[in-house]
Structure formats: structure tokens, C-alpha cells
ROMAR-841793 format. One record per atom (N, C-alpha, C, O): residue in one letter; z, y, x. Coordinates in steps of 0.2 Angstrom, whole numbers, padded with zeros to 4 digits, always signed. Example, Ala and Ser with C-alpha at 12.3 -4.5 7.8 and 13.67 -1.06 7.14 Angstrom:
<nodes>
A+0039-0028+0066 A+0039-0022+0062 A+0039-0016+0066 A+0042-0017+0071 S+0035-0011+0064 S+0036-0005+0068 S+0039+0000+0064 S+0040+0006+0067 
</nodes>
This chain:
<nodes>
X+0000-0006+0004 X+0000+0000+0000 X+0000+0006+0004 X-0003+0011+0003 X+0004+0006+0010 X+0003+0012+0014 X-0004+0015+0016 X-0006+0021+0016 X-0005+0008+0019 X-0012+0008+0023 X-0017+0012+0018 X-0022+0015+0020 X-0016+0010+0010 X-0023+0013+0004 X-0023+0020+0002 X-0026+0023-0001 X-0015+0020+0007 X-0013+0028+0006 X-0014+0033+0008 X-0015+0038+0005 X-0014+0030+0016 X-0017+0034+0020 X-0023+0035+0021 X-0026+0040+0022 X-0026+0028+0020 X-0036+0031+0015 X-0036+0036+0013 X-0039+0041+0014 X-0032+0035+0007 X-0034+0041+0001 X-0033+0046+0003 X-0037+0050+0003 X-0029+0047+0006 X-0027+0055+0009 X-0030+0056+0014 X-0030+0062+0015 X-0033+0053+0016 X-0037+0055+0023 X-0046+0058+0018 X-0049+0064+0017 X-0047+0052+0015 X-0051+0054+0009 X-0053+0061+0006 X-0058+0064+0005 X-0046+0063+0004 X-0046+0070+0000 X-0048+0075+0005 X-0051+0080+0005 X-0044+0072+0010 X-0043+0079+0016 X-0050+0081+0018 X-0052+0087+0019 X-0053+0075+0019 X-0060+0076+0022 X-0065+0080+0017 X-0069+0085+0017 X-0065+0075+0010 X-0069+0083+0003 X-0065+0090+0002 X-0067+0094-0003 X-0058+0092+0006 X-0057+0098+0006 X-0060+0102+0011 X-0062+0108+0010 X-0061+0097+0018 X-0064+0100+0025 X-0072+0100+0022 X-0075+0104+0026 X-0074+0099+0019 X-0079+0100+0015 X-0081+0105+0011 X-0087+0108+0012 X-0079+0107+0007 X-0077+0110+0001 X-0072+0114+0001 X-0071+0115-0005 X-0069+0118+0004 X-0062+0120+0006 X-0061+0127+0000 X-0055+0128-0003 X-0067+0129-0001 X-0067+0134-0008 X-0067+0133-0016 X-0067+0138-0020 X-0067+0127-0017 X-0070+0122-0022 X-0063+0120-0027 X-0060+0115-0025 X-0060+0123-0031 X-0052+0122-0035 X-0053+0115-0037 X-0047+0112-0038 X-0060+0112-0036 X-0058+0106-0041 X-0054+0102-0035 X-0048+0101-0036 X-0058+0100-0029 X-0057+0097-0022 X-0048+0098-0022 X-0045+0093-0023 X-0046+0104-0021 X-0037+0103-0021 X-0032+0101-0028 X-0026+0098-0028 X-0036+0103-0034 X-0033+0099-0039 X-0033+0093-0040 X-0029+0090-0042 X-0039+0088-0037 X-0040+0079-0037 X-0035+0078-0032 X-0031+0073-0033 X-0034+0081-0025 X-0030+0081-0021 X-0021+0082-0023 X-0016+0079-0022 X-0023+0089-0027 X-0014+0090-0031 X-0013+0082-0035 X-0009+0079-0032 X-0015+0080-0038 X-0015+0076-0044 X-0014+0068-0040 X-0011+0064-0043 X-0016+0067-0035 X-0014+0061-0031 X-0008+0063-0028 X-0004+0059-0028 X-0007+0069-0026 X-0001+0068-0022 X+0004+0068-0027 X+0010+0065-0025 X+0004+0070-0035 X+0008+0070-0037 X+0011+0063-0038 X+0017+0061-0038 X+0003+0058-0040 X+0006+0053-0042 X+0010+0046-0034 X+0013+0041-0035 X+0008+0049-0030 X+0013+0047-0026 X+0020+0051-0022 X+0024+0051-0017 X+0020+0054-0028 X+0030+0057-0028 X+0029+0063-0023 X+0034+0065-0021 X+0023+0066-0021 X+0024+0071-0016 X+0022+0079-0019 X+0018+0082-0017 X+0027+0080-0023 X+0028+0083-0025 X+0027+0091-0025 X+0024+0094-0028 X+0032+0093-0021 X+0028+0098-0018 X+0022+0100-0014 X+0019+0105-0013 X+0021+0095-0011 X+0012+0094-0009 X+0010+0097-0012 X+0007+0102-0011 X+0009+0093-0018 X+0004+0093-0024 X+0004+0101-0028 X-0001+0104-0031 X+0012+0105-0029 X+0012+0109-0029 X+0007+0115-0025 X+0004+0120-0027 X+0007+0113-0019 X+0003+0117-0016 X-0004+0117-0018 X-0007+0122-0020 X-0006+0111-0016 X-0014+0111-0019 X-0017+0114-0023 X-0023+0116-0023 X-0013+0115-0031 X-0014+0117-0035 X-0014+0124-0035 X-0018+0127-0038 X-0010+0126-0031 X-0008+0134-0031 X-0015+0138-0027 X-0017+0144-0027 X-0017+0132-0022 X-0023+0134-0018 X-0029+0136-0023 X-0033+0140-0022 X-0028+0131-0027 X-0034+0129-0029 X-0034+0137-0035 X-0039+0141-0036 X-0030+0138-0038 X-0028+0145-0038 X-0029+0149-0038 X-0030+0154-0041 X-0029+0149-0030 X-0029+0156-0024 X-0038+0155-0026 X-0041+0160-0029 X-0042+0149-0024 X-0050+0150-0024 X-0051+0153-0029 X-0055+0158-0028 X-0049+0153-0036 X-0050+0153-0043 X-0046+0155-0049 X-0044+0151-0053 X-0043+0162-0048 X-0037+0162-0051 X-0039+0160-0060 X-0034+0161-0063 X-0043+0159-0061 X-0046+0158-0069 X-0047+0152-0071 X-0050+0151-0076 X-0045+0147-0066 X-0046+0140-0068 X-0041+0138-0070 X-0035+0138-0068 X-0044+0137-0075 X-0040+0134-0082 X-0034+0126-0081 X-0028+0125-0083 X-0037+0123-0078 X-0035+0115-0075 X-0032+0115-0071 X-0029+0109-0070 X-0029+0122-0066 X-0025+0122-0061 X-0018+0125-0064 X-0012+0124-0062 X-0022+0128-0069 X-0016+0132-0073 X-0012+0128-0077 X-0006+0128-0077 X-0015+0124-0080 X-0011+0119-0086 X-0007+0114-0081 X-0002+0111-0083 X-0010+0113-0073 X-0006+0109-0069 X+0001+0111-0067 X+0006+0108-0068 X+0001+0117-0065 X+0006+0121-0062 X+0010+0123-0067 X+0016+0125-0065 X+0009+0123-0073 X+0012+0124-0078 X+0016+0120-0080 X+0022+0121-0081 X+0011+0114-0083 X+0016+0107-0084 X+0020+0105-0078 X+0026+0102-0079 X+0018+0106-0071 X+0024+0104-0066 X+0030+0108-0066 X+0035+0106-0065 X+0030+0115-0069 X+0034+0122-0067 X+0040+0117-0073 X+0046+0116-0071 X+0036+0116-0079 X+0039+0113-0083 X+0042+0110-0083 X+0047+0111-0085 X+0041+0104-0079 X+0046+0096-0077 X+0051+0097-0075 X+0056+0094-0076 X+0049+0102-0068 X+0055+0104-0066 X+0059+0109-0066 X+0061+0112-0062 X+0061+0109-0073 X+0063+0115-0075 X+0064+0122-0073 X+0070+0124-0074 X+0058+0125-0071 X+0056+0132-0068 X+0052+0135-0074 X+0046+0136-0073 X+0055+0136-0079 X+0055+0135-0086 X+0051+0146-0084 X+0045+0147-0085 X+0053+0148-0083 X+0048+0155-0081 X+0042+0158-0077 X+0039+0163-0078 X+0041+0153-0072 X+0036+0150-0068 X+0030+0148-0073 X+0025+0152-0075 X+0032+0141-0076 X+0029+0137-0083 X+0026+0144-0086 X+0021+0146-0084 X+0030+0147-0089 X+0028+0153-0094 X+0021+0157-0095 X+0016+0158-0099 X+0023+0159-0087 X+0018+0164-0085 X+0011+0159-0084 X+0005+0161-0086 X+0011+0153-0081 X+0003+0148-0082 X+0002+0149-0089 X-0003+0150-0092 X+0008+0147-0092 X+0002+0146-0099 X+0001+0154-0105 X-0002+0154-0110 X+0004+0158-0102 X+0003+0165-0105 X-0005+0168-0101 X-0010+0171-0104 X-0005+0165-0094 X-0013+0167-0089 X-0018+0162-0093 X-0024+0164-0093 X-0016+0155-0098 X-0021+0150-0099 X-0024+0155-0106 X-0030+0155-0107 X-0018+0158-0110 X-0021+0160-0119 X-0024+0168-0116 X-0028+0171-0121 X-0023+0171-0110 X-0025+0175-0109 X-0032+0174-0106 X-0034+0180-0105 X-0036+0167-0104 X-0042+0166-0102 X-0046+0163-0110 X-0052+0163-0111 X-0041+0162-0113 X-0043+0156-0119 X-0039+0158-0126 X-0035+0153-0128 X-0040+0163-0131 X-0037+0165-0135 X-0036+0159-0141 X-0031+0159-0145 X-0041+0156-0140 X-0042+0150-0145 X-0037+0142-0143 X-0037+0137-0147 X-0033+0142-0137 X-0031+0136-0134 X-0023+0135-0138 X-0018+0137-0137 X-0026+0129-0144 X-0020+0130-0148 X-0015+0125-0143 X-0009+0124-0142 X-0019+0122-0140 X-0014+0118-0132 X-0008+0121-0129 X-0002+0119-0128 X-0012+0126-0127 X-0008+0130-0123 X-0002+0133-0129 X+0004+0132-0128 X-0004+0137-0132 X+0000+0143-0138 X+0005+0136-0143 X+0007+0137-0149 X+0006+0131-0139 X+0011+0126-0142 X+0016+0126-0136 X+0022+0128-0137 X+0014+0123-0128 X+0016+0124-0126 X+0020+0129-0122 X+0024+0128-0118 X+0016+0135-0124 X+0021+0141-0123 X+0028+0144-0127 X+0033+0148-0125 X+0025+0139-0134 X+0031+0139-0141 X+0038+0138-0138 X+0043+0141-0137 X+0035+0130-0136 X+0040+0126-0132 X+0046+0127-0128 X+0051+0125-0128 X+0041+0133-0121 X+0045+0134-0116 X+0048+0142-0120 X+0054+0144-0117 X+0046+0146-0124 X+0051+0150-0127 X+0057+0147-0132 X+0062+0150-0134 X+0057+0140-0132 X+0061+0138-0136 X+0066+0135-0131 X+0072+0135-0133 X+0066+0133-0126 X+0070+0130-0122 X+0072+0138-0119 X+0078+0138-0119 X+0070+0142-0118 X+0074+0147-0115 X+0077+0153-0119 X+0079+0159-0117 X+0078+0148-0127 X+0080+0153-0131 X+0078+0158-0134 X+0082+0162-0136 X+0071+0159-0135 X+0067+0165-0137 X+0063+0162-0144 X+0057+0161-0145 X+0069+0161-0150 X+0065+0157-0154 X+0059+0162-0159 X+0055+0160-0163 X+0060+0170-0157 X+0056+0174-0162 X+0051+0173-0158 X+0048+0170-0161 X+0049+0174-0152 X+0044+0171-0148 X+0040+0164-0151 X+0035+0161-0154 X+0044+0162-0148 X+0043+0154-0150 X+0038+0154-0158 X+0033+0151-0159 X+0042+0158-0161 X+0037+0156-0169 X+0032+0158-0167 X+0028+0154-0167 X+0031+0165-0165 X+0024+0168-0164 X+0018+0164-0163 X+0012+0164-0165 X+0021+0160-0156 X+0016+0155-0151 X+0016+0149-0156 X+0011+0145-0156 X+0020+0148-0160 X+0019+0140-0163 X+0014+0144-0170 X+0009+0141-0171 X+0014+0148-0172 X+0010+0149-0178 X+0003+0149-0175 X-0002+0147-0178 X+0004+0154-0170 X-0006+0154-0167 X-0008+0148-0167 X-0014+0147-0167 X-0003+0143-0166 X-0006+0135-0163 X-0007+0132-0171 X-0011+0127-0172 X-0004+0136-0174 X-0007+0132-0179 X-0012+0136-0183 X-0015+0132-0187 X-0013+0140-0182 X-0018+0143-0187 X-0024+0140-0183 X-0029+0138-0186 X-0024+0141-0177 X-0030+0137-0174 X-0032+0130-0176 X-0038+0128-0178 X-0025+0126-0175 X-0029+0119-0175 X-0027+0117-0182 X-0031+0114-0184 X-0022+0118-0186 X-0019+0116-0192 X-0015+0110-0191 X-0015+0104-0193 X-0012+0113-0186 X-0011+0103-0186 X-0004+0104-0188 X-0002+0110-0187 X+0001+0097-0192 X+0007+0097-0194 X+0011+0096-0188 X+0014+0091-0190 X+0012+0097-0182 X+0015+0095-0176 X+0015+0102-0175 X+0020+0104-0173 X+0011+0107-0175 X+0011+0115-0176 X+0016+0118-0180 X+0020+0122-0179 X+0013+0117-0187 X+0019+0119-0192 X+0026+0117-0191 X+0030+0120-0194 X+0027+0112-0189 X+0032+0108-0188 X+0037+0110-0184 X+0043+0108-0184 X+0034+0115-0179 X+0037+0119-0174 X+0036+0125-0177 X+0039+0129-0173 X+0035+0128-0181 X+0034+0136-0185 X+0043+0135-0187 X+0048+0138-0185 X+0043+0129-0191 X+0050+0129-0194 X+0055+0128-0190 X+0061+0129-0193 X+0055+0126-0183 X+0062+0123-0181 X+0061+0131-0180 X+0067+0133-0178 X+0056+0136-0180 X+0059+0142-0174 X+0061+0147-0181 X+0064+0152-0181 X+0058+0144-0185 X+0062+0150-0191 X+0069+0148-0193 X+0073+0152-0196 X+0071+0140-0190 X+0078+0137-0192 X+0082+0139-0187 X+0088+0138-0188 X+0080+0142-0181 X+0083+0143-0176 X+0087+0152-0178 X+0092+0155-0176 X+0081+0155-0181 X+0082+0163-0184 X+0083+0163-0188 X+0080+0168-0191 X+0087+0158-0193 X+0093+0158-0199 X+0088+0160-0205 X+0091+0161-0210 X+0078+0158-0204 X+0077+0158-0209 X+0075+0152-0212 X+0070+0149-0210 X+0080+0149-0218 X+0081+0145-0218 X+0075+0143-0224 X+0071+0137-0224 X+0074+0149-0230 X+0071+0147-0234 X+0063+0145-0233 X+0060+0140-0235 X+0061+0150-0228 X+0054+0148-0226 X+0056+0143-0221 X+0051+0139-0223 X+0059+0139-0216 X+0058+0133-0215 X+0058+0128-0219 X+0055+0123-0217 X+0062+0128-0225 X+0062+0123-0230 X+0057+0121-0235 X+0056+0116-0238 X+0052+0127-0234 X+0045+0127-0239 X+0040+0123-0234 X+0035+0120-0236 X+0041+0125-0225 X+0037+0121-0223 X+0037+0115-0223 X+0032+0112-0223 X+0044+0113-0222 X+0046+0105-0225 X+0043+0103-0228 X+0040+0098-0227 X+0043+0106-0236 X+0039+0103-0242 X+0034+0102-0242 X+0031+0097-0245 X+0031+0107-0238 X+0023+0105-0237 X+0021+0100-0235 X+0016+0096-0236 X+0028+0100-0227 X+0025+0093-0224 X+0025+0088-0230 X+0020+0087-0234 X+0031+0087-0229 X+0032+0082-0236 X+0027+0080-0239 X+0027+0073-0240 X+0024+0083-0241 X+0017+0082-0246 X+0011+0082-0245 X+0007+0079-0249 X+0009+0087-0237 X+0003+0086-0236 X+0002+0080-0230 X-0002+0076-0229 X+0008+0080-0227 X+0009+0076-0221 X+0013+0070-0218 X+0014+0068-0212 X+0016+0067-0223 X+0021+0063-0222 X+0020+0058-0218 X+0024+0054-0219 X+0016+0056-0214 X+0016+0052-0210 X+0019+0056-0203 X+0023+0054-0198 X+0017+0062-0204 X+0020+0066-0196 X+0027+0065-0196 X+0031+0063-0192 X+0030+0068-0201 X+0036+0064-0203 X+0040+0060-0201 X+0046+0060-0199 X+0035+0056-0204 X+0038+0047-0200 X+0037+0045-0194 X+0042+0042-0190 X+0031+0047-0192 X+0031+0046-0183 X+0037+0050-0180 X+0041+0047-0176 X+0038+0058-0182 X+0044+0062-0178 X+0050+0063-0183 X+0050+0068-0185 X+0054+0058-0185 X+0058+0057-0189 X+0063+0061-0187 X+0068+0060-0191 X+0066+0066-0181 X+0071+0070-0178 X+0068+0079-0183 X+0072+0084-0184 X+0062+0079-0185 X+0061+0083-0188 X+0065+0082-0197 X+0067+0087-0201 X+0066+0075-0198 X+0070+0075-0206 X+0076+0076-0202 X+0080+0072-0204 X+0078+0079-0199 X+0085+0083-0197 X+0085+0090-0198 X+0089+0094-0202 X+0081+0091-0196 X+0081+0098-0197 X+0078+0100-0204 X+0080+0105-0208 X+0073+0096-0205 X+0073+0098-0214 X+0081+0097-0217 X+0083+0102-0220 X+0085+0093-0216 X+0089+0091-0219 X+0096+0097-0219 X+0100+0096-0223 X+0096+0102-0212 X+0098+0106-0213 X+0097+0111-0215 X+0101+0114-0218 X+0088+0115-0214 X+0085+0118-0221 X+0088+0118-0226 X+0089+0124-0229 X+0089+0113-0230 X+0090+0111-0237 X+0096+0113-0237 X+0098+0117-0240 X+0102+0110-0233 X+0108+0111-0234 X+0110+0118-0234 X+0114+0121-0239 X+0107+0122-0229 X+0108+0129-0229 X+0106+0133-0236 X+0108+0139-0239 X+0104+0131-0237 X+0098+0133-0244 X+0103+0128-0250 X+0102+0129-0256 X+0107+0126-0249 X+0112+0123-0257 X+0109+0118-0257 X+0113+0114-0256 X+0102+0116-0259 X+0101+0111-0257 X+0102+0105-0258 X+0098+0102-0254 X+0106+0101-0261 X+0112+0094-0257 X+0106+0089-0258 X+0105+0085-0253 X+0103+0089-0265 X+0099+0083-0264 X+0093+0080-0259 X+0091+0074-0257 X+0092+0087-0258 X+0085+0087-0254 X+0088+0085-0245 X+0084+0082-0241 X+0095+0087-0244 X+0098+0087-0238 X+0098+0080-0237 X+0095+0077-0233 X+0104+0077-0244 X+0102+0071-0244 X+0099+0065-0240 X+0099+0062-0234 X+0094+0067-0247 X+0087+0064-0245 X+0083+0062-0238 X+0082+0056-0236 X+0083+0069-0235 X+0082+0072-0229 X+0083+0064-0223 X+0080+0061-0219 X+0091+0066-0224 X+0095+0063-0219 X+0096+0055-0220 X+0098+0051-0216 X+0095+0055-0225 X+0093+0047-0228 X+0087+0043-0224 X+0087+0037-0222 X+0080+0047-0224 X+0076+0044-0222 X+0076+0045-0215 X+0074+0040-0212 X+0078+0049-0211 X+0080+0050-0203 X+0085+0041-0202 X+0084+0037-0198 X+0088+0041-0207 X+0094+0034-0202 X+0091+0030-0205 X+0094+0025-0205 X+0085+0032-0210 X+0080+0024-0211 X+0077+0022-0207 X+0076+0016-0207 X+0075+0027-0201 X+0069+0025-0196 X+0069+0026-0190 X+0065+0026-0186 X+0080+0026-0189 X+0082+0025-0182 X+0086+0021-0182 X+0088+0019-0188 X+0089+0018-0175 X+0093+0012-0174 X+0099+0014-0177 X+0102+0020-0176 X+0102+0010-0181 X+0109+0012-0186 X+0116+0014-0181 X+0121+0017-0183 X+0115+0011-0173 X+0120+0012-0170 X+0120+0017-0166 X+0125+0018-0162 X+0114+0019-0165 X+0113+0026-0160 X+0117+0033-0163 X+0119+0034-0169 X+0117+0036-0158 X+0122+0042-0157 X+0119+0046-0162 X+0123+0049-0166 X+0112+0047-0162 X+0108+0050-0168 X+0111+0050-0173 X+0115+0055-0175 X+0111+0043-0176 X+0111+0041-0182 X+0119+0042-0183 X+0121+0043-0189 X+0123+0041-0179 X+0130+0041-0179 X+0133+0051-0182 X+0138+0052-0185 X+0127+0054-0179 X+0128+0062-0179 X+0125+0065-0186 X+0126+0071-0188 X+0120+0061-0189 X+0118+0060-0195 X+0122+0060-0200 X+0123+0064-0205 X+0126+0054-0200 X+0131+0048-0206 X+0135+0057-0206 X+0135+0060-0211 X+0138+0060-0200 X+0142+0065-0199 X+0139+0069-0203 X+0143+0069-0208 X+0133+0074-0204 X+0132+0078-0208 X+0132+0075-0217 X+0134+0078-0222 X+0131+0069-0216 X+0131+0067-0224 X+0137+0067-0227 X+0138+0067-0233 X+0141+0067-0222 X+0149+0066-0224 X+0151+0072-0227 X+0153+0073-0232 X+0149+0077-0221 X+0150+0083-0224 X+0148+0087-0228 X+0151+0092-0230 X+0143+0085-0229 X+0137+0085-0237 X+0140+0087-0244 X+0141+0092-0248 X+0145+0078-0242 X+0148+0078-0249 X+0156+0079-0249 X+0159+0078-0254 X+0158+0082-0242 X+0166+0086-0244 X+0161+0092-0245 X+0158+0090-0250 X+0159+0097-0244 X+0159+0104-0244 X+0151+0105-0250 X+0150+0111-0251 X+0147+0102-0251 X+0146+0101-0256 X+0138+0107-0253 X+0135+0110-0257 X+0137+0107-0247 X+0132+0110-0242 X+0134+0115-0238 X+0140+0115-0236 X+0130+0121-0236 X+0132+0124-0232 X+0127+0126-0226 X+0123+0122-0224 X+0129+0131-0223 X+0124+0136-0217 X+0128+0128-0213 X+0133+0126-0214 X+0122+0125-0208 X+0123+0121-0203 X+0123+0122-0196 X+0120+0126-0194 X+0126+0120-0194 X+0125+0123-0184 X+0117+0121-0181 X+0113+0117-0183 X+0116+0125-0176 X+0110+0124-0174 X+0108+0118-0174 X+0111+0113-0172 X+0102+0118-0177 X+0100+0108-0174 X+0095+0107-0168 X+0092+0111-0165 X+0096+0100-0168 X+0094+0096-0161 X+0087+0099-0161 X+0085+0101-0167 X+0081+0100-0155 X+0077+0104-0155 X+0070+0098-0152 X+0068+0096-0146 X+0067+0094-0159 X+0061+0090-0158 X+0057+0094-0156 X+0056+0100-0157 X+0053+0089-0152 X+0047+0092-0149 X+0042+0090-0153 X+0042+0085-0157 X+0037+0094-0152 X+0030+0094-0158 X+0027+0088-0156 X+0025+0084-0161 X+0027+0086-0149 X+0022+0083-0146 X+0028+0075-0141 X+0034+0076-0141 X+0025+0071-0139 X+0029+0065-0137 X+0034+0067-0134 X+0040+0066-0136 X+0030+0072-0127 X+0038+0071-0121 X+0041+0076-0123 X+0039+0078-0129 X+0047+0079-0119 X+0052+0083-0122 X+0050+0089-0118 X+0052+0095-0118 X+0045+0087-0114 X+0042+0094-0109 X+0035+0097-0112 X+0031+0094-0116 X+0035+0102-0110 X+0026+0105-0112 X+0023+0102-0108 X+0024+0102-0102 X+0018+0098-0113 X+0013+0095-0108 X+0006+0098-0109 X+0008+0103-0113 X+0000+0099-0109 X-0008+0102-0110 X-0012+0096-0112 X-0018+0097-0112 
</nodes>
């Protein structure tokens, strides 16, 4: 394995000695070094590849999602604010931006970037993130209408991201609500493991569902639109 490694790398080295001005040449390069753990390497190439081309699009979503992983959550920022500023239309990016304004607390931000994302693509992984940032800015009624929607236009997104029926379920509770909170929180501990901590912190809001009869709920857990818990492009 070393031995295949040092080819490859020797490989890339030589279509950079090549190509030395060429962004793509140091991103094939960032992107192997990445997958062999060299991390910072790979940071650089990218950065290079930059330096050739500050408008490329590919270097930008790289450094972005790496700034991402490694929590350099302001770094991230700025790539994907340079990506929507090359690409107004890039509902990729304008989710991923949502994202990194939500991890840094910026949920009025946050809606902004997750609505453009949706209005572009329509997609319910978009809307779905409009509400966690209105549930986040105490507005509860327009999160709970986007719920319904889902609900009705999209239940299947639902059921794949089932940490979203939490947040509806606090929606509703906020809003008086109990049935729908209920409900909500019903279908969440249908479609996770009954002894996870999840679901254990669930049983807890259902509890107090029915002593206090609903109520404004504490922030909730923050699903991501998309698989990982990072912005990815």
C-alpha cells in the first residue's frame, strides 16, 4: 500500500509539474491527499488551486466542506458565501450556508439561506430547514404550518428524517397544540430504537405534554436537512 502511494503521489506531482496553473491538477491532488488522511496537504492544494482561479467553483465547495469538518465554521462561511456569489442560483450551496449559520447561531440568517434554497429547488429538505430556523426565532406558528405542509405534501421526507417529528412536535406544543404534539412525538419513537437516548428524551416531552397540558418548549435538537451533520456540496 505504501509503495501505490508513493506512485500516486509521485503521479499527481508530475501533472502539477505539468500543469502548475491548472486548479483542476491541485484539486485531483487535494482530494487524494485528503483521502489518505493528509489533511492539511490537501488543504493546501486546494487553496492553490484558488490562488490559479479564485472563481472556481470545485475548490470552493472543497475548502468549504473541509473548513466545515473541521470546525472552522467562519472559514466554511466565507467559501460558500464566494460559491452563491459566483452562482445565485446554487440551492447547494444557499443550504449549506443555512447550515453553517445555524451551527453558529445565526438562525435569522439561517432562514434567509434555507428559503433561497428552497425557492430554488423546492425541495422538502429545504423547507424543512426554513422551520427549524423559524423554531429557533420563537416563530412557532409559521414553523407549524410548514410541518403541515410537509405532512401532506411530503411525508415520506418525514419518515426518512424522523428528528424533524421533533421539532414539529414542539411547534405544535408551543402553539397549544397537544394533539398534534402528540401525534408528532408518537411517530418519532415509532421510527427509532425504543431504548435510545432519543427516544428516552421524547417519552420526556410526552410526559410533560400531559402534566402541563403544552407549552413554549426549549430549543430543540438541530436535524440536518441533508445525511451528515456537516455541510456538505
Amino acid at each position: 500500500d505504501e509503495k501505490m502511494n508513493d506512485q500516486a503521489d509521485a503521479q499527481y506531482k508530475r501533472a502539477i509539474e505539468m500543469f502548475p496553473n491548472v486548479p483542476e491538477a491541485h484539486i485531483a491532488y487535494g482530494d487524494y491527499l485528503l483521502f489518505i488522511k493528509q489533511n492539511q496537504r490537501a488543504e493546501a492544494e486546494w487553496t492553490t488551486a484558488l490562488g490559479a482561479n479564485r472563481d472556481n467553483k470545485l475548490a470552493l465547495v472543497r475548502l468549504g466542506d473541509y473548513y466545515a469538518q473541521a470546525n472552522d465554521l467562519q472559514k466554511a462561511i466565507v467559501q460558500f458565501q464566494r460559491l452563491i456569489e459566483l452562482d445565485a442560483n446554487d440551492a447547494s450551496a444557499s443550504l449549506s450556508l443555512g447550515q453553517l449559520y445555524m451551527a453558529t447561531k445565526q438562525p435569522d440568517k439561517a432562514h434567509d439561506a434555507f428559503r433561497k434554497a428552497y425557492d430554488i429547488s423546492r425541495s422538502p429538505g429545504a423547507l424543512a430547514a426554513v422551520a427549524q430556523a423559524d423554531y429557533e426565532m420563537r416563530n412557532y406558528k409559521e414553523a407549524a404550518d410548514i410541518f403541515d405542509a410537509l405532512g401532506q405534501g411530503a411525508p415520506q421526507f418525514l419518515e426518512a428524517n424522523p428528528a424533524f417529528y421533533v421539532v414539529a412536535g414542539k411547534c405544535y406544543s408551543a402553539n397549544r397544540d397537544t394533539a398534534k404534539a402528540k401525534a408528532a412525538y408518537g411517530r418519532f419513537l415509532a421510527l427509532v430504537k425504543p431504548d435510545s437516548q432519543a427516544a428516552t428524551e421524547v417519552k420526556k416531552l410526552l410526559a410533560d405534554l400531559d402534566r402541563s397540558g403544552g407549552g413554549v418548549p426549549a430549543p430543540a435538537p438541530k436535524p440536518s436537512a441533508k445525511p451528515s451533520s456537516a455541510p456538505t456540496h
